[in-house]
C-alpha positions as CSV (number, residue, x, y, z in Angstrom):
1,X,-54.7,52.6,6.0
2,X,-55.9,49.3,7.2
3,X,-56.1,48.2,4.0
4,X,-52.9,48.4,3.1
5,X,-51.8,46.4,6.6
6,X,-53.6,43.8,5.4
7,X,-52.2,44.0,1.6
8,X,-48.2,43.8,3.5
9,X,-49.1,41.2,5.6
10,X,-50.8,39.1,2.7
11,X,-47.6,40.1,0.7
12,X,-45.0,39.4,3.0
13,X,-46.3,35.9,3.8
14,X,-46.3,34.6,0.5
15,X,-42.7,36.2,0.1
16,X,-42.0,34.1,3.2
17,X,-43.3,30.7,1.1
18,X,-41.7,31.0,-2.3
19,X,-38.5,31.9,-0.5
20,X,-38.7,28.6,0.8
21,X,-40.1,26.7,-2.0
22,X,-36.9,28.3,-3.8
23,X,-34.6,27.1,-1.1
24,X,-36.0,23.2,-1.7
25,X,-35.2,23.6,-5.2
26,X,-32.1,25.0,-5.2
27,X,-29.3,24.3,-2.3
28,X,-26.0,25.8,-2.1
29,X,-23.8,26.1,0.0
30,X,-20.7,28.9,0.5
31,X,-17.3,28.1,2.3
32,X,-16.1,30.7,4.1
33,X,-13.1,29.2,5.5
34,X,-9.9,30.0,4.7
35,X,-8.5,26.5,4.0
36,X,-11.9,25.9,1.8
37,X,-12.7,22.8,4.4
38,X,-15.9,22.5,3.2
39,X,-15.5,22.4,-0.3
40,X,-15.0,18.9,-2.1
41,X,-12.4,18.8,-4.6
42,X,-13.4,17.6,-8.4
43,X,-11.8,14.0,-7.8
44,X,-14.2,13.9,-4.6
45,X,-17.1,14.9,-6.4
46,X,-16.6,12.8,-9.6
47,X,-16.3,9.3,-7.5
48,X,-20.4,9.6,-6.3
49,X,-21.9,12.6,-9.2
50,X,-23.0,10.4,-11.6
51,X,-24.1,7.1,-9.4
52,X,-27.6,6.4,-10.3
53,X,-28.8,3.9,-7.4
54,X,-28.2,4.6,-3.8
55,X,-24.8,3.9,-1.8
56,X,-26.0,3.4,2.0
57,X,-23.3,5.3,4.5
58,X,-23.6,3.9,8.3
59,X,-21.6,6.6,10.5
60,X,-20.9,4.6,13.6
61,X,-19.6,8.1,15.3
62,X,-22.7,9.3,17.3
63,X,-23.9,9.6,20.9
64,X,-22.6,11.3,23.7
65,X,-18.5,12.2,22.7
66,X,-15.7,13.2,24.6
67,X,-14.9,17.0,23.2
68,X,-12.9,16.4,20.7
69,X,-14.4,13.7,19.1
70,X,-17.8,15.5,19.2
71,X,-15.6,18.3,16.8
72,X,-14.4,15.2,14.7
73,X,-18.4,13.6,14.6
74,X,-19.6,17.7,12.8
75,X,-16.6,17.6,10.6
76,X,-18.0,14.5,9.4
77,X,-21.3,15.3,9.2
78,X,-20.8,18.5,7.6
79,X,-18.5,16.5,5.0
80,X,-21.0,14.0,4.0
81,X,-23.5,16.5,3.7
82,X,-21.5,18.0,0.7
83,X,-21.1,14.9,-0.9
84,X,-25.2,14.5,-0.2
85,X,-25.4,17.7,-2.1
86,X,-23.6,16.5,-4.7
87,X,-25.7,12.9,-5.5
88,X,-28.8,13.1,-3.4
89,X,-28.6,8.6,-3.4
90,X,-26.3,9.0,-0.9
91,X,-27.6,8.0,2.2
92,X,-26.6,8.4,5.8
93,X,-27.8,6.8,9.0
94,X,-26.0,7.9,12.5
95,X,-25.9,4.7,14.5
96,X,-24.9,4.8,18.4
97,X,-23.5,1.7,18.4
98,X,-24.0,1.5,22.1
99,X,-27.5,1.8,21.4
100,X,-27.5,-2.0,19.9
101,X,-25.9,-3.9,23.0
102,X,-25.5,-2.4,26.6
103,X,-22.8,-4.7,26.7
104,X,-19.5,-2.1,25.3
105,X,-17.3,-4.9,25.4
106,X,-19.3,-7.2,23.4
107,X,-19.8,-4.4,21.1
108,X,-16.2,-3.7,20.9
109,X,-15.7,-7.8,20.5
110,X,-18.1,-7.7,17.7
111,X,-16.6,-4.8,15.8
112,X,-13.3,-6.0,16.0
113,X,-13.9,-9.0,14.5
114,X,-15.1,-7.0,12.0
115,X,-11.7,-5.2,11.7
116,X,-13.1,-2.1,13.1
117,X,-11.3,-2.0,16.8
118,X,-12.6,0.9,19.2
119,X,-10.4,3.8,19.8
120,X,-9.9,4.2,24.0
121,X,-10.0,7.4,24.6
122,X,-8.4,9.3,28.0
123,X,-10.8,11.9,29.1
124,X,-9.5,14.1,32.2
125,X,-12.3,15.9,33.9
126,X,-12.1,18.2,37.1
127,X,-7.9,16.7,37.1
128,X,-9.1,13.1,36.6
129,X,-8.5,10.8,33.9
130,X,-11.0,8.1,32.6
131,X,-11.2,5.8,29.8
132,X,-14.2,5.6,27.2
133,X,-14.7,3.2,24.3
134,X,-15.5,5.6,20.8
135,X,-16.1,3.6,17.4
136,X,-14.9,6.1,15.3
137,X,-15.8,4.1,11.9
138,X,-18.1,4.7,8.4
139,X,-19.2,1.1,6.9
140,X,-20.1,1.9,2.7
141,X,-22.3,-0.1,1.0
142,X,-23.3,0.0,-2.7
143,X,-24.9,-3.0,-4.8
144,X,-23.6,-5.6,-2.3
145,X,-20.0,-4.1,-2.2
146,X,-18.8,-2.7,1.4
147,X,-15.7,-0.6,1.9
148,X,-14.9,0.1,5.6
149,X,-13.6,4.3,6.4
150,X,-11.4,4.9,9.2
151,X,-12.3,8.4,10.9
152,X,-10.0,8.2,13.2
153,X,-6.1,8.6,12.2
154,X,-4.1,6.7,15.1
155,X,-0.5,8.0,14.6
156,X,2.1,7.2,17.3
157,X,3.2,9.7,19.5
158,X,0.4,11.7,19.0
159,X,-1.9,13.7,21.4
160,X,-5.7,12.9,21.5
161,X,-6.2,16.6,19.6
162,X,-3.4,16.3,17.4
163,X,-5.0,12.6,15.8
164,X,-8.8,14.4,15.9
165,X,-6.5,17.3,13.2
166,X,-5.0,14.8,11.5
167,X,-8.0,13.1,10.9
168,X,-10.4,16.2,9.9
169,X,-7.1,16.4,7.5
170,X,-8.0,12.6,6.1
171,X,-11.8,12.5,6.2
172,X,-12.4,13.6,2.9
173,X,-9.6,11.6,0.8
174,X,-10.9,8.5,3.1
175,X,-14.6,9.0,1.8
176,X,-13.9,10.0,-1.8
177,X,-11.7,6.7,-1.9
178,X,-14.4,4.4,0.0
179,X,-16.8,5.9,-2.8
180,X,-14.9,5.5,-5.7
181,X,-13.9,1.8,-4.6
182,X,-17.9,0.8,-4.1
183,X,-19.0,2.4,-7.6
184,X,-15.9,1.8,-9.7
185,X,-17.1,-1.6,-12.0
186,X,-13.9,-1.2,-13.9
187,X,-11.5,-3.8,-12.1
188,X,-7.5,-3.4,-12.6
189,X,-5.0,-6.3,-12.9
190,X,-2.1,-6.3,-10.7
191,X,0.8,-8.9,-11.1
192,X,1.7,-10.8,-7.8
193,X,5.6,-12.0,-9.6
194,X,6.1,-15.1,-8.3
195,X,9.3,-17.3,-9.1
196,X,12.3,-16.4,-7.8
197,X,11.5,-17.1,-4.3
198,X,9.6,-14.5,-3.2
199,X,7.5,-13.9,0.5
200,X,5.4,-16.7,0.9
201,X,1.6,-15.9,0.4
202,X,0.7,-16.4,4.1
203,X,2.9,-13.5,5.0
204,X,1.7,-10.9,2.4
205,X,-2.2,-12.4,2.8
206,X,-3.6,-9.6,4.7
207,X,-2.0,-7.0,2.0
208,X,-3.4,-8.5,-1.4
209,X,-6.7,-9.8,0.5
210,X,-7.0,-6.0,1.2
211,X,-6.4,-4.7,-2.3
212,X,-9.1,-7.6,-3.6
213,X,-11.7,-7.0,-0.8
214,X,-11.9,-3.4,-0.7
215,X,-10.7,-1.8,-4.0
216,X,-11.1,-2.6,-7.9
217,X,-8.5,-4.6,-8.2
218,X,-7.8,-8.2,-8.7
219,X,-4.5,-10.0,-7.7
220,X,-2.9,-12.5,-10.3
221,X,-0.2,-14.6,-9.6
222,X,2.2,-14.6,-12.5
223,X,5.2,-16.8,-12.9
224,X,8.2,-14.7,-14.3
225,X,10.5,-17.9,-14.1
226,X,8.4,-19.0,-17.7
227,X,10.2,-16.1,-19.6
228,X,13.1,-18.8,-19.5
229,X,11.5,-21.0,-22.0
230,X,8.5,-18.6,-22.8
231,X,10.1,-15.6,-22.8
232,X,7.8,-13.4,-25.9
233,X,4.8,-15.3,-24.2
234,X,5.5,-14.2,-21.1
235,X,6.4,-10.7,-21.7
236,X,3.3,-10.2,-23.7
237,X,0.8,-12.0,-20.8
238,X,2.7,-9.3,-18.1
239,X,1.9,-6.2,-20.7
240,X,-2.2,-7.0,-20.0
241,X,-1.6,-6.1,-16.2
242,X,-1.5,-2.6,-15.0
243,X,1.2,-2.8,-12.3
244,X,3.3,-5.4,-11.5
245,X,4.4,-6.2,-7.3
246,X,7.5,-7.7,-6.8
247,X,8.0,-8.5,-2.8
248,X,11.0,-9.8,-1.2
249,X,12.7,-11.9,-4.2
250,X,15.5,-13.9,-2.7
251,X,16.1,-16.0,-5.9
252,X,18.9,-14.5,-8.6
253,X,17.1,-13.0,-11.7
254,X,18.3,-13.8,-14.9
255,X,18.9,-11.9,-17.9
256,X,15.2,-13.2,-19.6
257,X,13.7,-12.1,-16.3
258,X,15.5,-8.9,-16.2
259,X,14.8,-7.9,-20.5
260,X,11.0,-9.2,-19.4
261,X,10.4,-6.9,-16.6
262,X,12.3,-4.1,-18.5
263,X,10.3,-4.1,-22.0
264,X,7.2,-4.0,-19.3
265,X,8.8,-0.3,-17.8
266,X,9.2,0.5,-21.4
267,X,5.7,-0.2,-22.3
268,X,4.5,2.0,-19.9
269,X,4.0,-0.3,-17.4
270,X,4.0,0.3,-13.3
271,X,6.2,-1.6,-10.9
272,X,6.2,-1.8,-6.8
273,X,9.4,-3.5,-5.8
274,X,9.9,-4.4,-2.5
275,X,14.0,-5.4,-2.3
276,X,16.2,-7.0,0.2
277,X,19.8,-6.4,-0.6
278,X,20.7,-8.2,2.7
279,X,20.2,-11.5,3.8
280,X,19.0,-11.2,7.6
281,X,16.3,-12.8,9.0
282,X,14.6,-12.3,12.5
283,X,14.3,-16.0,12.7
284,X,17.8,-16.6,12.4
285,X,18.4,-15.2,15.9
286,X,18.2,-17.8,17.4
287,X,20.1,-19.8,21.2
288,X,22.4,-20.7,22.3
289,X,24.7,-17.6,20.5
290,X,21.4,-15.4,19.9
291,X,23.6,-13.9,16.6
292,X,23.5,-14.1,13.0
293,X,25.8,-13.4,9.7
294,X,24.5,-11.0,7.4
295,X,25.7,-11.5,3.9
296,X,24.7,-9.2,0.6
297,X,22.6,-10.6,-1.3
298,X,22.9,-11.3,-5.1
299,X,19.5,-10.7,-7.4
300,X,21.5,-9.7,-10.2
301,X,19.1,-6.5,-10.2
302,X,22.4,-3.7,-9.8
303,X,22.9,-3.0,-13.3
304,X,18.8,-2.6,-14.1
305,X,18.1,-0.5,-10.9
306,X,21.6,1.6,-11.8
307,X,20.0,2.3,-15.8
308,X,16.7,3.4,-13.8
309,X,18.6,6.1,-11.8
310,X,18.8,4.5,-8.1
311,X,20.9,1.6,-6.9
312,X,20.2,-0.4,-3.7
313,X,23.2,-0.3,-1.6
314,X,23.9,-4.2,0.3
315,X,24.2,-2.3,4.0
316,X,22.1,-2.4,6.6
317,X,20.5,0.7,8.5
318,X,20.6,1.6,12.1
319,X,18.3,4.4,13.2
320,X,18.4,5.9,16.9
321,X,14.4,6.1,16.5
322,X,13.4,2.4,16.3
323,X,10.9,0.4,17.0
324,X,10.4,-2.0,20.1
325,X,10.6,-5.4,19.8
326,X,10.1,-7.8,22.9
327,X,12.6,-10.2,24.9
328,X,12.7,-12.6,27.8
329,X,15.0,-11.8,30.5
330,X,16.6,-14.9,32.5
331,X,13.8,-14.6,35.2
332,X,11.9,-15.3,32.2
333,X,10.0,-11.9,32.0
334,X,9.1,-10.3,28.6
335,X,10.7,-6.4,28.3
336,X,10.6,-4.5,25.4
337,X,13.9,-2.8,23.9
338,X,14.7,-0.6,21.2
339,X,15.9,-2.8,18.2
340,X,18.3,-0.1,15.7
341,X,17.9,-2.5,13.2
342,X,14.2,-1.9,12.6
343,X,13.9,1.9,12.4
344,X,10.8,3.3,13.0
345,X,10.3,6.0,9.9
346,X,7.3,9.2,10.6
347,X,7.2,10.8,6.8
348,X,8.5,14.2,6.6
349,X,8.4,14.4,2.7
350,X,5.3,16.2,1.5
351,X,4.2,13.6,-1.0
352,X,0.2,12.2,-1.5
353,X,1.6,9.0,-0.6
354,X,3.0,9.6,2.5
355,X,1.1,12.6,4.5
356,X,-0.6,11.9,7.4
357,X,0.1,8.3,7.6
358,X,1.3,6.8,10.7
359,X,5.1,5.8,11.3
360,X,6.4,3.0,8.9
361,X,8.4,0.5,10.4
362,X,11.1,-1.1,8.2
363,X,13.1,-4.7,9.1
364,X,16.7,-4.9,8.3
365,X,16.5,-2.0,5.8
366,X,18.8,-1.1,3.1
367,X,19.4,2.3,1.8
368,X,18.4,3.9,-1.8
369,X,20.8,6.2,-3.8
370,X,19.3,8.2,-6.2
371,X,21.6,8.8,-9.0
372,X,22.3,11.3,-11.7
373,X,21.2,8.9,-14.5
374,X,17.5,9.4,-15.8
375,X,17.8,13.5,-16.5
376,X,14.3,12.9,-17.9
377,X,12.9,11.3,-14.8
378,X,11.6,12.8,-11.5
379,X,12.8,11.1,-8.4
380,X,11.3,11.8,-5.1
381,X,12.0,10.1,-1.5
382,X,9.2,9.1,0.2
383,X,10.7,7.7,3.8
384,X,14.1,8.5,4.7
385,X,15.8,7.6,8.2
386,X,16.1,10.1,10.8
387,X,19.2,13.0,11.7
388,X,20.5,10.0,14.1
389,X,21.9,7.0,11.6
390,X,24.2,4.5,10.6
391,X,25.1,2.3,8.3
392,X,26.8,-2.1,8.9
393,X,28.7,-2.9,5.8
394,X,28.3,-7.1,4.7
395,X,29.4,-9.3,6.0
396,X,28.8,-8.4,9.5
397,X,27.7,-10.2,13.0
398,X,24.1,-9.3,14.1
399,X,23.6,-10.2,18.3
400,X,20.7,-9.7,20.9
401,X,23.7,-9.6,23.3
402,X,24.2,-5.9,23.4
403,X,20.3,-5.7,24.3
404,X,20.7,-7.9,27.2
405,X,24.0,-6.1,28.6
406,X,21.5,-3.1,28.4
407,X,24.6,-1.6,26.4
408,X,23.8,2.1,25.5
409,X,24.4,2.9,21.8
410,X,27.4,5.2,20.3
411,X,25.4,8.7,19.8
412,X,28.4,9.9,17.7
413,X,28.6,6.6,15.4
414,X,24.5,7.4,14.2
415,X,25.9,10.5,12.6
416,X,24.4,9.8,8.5
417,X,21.3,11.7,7.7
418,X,17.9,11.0,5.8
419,X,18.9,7.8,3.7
420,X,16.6,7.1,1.8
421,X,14.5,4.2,2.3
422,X,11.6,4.1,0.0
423,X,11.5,6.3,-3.5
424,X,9.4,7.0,-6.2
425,X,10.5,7.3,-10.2
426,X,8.4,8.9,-12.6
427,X,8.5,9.5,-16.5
428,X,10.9,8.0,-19.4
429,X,12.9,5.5,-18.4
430,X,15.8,4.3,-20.8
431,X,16.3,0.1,-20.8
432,X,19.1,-1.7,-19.5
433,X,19.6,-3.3,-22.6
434,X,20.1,-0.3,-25.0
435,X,23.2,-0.7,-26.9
436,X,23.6,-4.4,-25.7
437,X,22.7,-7.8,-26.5
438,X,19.4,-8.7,-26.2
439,X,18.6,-11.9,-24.1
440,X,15.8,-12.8,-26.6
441,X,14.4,-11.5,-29.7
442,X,11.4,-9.3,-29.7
443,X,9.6,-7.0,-32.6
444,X,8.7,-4.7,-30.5
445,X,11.1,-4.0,-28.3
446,X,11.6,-0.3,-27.1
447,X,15.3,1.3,-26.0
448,X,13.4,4.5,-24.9
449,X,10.3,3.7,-22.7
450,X,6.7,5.5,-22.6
451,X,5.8,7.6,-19.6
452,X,6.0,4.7,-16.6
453,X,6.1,4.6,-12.9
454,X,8.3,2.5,-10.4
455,X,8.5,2.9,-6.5
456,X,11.6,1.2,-4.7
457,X,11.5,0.3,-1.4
458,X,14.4,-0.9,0.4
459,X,13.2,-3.5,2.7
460,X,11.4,-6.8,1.8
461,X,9.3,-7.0,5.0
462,X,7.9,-4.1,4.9
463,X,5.0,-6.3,3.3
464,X,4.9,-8.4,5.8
465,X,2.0,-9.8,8.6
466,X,2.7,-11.5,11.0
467,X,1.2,-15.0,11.8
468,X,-0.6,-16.0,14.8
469,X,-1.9,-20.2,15.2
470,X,-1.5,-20.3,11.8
471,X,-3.3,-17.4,10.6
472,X,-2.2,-14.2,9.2
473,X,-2.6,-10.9,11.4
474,X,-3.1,-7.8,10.1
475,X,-0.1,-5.6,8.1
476,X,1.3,-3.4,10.2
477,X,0.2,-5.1,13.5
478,X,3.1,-6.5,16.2
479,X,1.4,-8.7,18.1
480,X,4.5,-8.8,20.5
481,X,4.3,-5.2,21.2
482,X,0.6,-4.5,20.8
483,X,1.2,-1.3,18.4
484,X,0.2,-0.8,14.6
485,X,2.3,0.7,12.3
486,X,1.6,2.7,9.3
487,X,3.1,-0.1,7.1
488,X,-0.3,-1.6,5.4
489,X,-1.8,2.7,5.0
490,X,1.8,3.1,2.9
491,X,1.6,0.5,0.4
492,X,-2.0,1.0,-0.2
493,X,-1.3,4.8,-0.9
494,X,1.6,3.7,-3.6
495,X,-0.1,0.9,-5.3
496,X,-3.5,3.8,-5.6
497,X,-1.1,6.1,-7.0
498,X,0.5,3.8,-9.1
499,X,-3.1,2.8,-10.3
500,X,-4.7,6.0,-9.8
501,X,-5.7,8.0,-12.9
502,X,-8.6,10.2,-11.7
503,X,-6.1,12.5,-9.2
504,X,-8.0,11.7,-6.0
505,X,-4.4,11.0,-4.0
506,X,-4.2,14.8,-4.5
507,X,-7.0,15.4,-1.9
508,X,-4.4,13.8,0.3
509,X,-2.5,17.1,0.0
510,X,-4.9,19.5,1.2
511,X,-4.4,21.2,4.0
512,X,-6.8,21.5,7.4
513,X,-6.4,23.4,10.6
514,X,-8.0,22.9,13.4
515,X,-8.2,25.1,16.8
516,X,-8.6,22.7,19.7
517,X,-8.9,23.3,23.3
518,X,-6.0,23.0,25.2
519,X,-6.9,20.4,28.3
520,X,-4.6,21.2,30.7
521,X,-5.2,24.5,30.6
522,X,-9.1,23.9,30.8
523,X,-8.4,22.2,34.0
524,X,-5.9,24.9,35.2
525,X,-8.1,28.0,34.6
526,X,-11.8,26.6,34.3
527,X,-13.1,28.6,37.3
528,X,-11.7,31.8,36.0
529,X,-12.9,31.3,32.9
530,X,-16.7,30.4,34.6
531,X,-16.4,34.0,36.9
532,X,-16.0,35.7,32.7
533,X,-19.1,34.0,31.0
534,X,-20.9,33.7,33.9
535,X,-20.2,35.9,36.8
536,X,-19.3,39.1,35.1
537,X,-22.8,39.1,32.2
538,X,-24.9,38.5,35.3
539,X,-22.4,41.3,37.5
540,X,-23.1,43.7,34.5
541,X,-27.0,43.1,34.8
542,X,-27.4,43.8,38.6
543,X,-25.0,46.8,37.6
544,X,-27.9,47.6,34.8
545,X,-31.1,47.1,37.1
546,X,-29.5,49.4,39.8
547,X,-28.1,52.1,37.3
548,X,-31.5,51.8,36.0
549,X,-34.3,52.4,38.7
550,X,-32.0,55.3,40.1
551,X,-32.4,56.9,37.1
552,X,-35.6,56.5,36.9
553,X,-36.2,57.7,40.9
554,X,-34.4,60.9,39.7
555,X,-36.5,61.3,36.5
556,X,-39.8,60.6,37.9
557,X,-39.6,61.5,42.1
């Protein structure tokens, strides 16, 4: 009988060691969530599954957390960890970044400049509110290329929980692109047009730098104005790039131009415009009157948008939910007012491009009608206006003086709906010069084009950073108002889906929820809610010990 003992225990120990010799050799893991959180999508896993040399990860999201963000720090760590499973060379290091200087604001100083800012973060305990300095922020690094990788989605108007959601909801499209930027050695050419007076560099620096710094791409100026004495030349040299950015042309095309940029669409080939129908400038705003003329603006573009299916319409919009911009009152003091002119757009389209960014904000927009032509193309609005809109027909008289009466807007003249601001247009476009005259000869020119991509936006300076001593500030940025704006995330996510030909702007789509702790009522109910995990298990013991030794007083006396 003894024998035997000895025989189980022998037994059972060694069961106990090759289950875990087993378990170092083969890891798996199972999701059991309904949403399938945990489980990278094929476009996640191919950017790091077949990287042969390691890719460092420094998570700067680590020490002691407010709640939420401690939810946000697992998420992340239970992310990476799947993509660890995936390609054992990636390798992540937690940092406490408070552990390197006890000095939080020189920390803070230092990150910055580094264009990662700290998030300030409200936390209310026992009904008080104090602020804390979180650096919610990844840094990449893979054979001396870095990509930065926001954890933290700041969108405006949002609650503390309802940003930690929405990022959970971004963390793994924000790593998967971050890994595919640092491992991807194939570069693609993008076509900055330049010649027909387009923004000047300085004010679309921080956009292209962006694309150049942290994604495989490389930026090319390329001078469309040559197609008027080059024009086979220059069509050919545009067909070698893989999407072409046209940003706030101010200069009339003309028909070489136009047939250039159209055999390109026909070839196949991607195009970002960025269009102002309107001339109206902030700048021209300006004392003693503090009022401008708008006036439509002629690129000769109508008749090549309208064989495209959409046409931009020379108006300008007015949105009830606008953003701020800031003013001096005649004691000198700076206010901020709502400026109808720049609406403030939060995407409700369900699009890869556009979920879960933060609120775009447009300057002097135009709106975008999509029309019936194009049966074989599929158009799809990516930022509309809100219920609460109206449209200025040109010519028309643009003041600051309404502002400065503190005049309150007509509700019932802000009664147009979702114009369209920005669009996308996918699949077989037919050119602008079928059935007509070409402007130039060309072998192989095409009246019905390949499968191509173009998204329209109706504002030029949506683009555009603003300038501070001479130096450009980030996109998105007002340095007057202090807030960012979604502008820079938006352009990024269409040029990547433009470019992209692995489906990772998919991951964008999928779907998280989050349960989080409702504060308020934390701080409401927190001592009833102590009394149940607390008072009433221990309650129920004394209840047990008494229960108990009378029973055994009756059994035994």
């Amino acid at each position: 009988m003894l024998k035997n003992k000895y025989i189980q225990t022998v037994l059972a120990i060694l069961a106990v060691v090759l289950l875990n010799y087993v378990s170092t050799q083969f890891y798996t893991r199972w999701d059991m969530t309904k949403d399938a959180r945990y489980t990278l999508s094929e476009a996640s896993i191919n950017t790091v599954k077949n990287v042969d040399s390691p890719i460092y990860v420094d998570v700067y999201l680590e020490g002691n957390l407010p709640a939420e963000f401690r939810r946000l720090q697992l998420e992340t760590k239970q992310l990476l960890e799947g993509f660890i499973a995936e390609n054992s060379n990636v390798l992540v290091t937690y940092i406490n970044a408070k552990t390197i200087n006890e000095n939080v604001d020189a920390i803070a100083a230092e990150m910055q400049k580094f264009g990662m800012p700290p998030a300030r973060v409200d936390i209310v305990e026992n009904g008080k509110t104090s602020q804390q300095l979180v650096f919610p922020w990844a840094v990449i690094n893979h054979n001396k290329k870095v990509a930065k990788v926001a954890l933290l989605k700041n969108n405006i108007g949002s609650t503390t929980g309802e940003r930690i959601n929405n990022s959970i909801q971004h963390l793994e499209y924000a790593f998967a692109s971050a890994f595919k930027n640092v491992t991807t050695t194939k570069i693609k050419n993008i076509a900055h047009i330049i010649g027909n007076d387009e923004l000047k560099s300085i004010h679309a620096f921080d956009f292209y730098q962006t694309l150049e710094k942290e994604y495989p791409y490389k930026i090319t100026p390329f001078a469309l104005d040559s197609a008027n004495t080059k024009s086979v030349v220059t069509l050919q040299n545009l067909e070698k790039f893989d999407l072409a950015i046209i940003a706030k042309p101010t200069k009339r095309f003309t028909d070489k131009e136009k047939y250039v940029l159209d055999q390109y669409t026909m070839n196949g080939g991607k195009t970002l415009w960025l269009i102002d129908a309107v001339h109206a400038e902030m700048d021209s705003i300006k004392p003693p009157n503090f009022q401008m003329m708008t006036i439509a603006r002629d690129l000769n573009l109508t008749d090549l948008f309208f064989s495209y299916g959409f046409r931009v319409n020379p108006v300008l919009v007015k949105d009830m939910y606008a953003a701020d911009i800031v003013l001096a009152d005649v004691n000198g003091q700076f206010n901020k007012y709502p400026w109808f002119y720049n609406p403030l757009v939060i995407p409700t389209v369900k699009n890869e491009i556009v979920n879960n960014i933060n609120a775009v904000k447009f300057e002097f927009a135009n709106s975008i009608d999509l029309l019936k032509q194009g049966v074989n193309l599929k158009k799809t609005p990516l930022l509309q206006s809100s219920p609460l809109t109206a449209t200025i027909g040109v010519p028309a008289l643009v003041s600051f003086k309404a502002i400065a009466r503190k005049e309150k807007p007509d509700i019932k003249s802000y009664h147009k709906k979702h114009l369209n601001l920005a669009a996308l247009l996918e699949g077989n476009f037919t050119s602008n010069y079928k059935n007509r005259v070409k402007p130039f000869k060309y072998k192989d020119a095409k009246d019905e084009g390949k499968d191509a991509k173009i998204i329209i936006v109706a504002d030029g300076d949506i683009i555009k950073n603003q300038v501070e001593k001479g130096k450009p500030l980030a996109l998105g940025f007002d340095k007057f108002t202090g807030r960012t704006y979604g502008n820079k995330e938006f352009l990024l996510n269409a040029v990547n889906y433009l470019l992209d030909d692995t489906g990772l702007l998919k991951v964008r789509n999928k779907e998280v929820k989050i349960s989080l702790l409702d504060i308020a009522r934390i701080a409401k109910e927190k001592q009833k809610w102590q009394f149940i995990n607390i008072g009433i298990p221990l309650l129920l013991l004394v209840l047990f010990g008494f229960g108990y030794t009378f029973y055994r007083k009756k059994k035994y006396s």
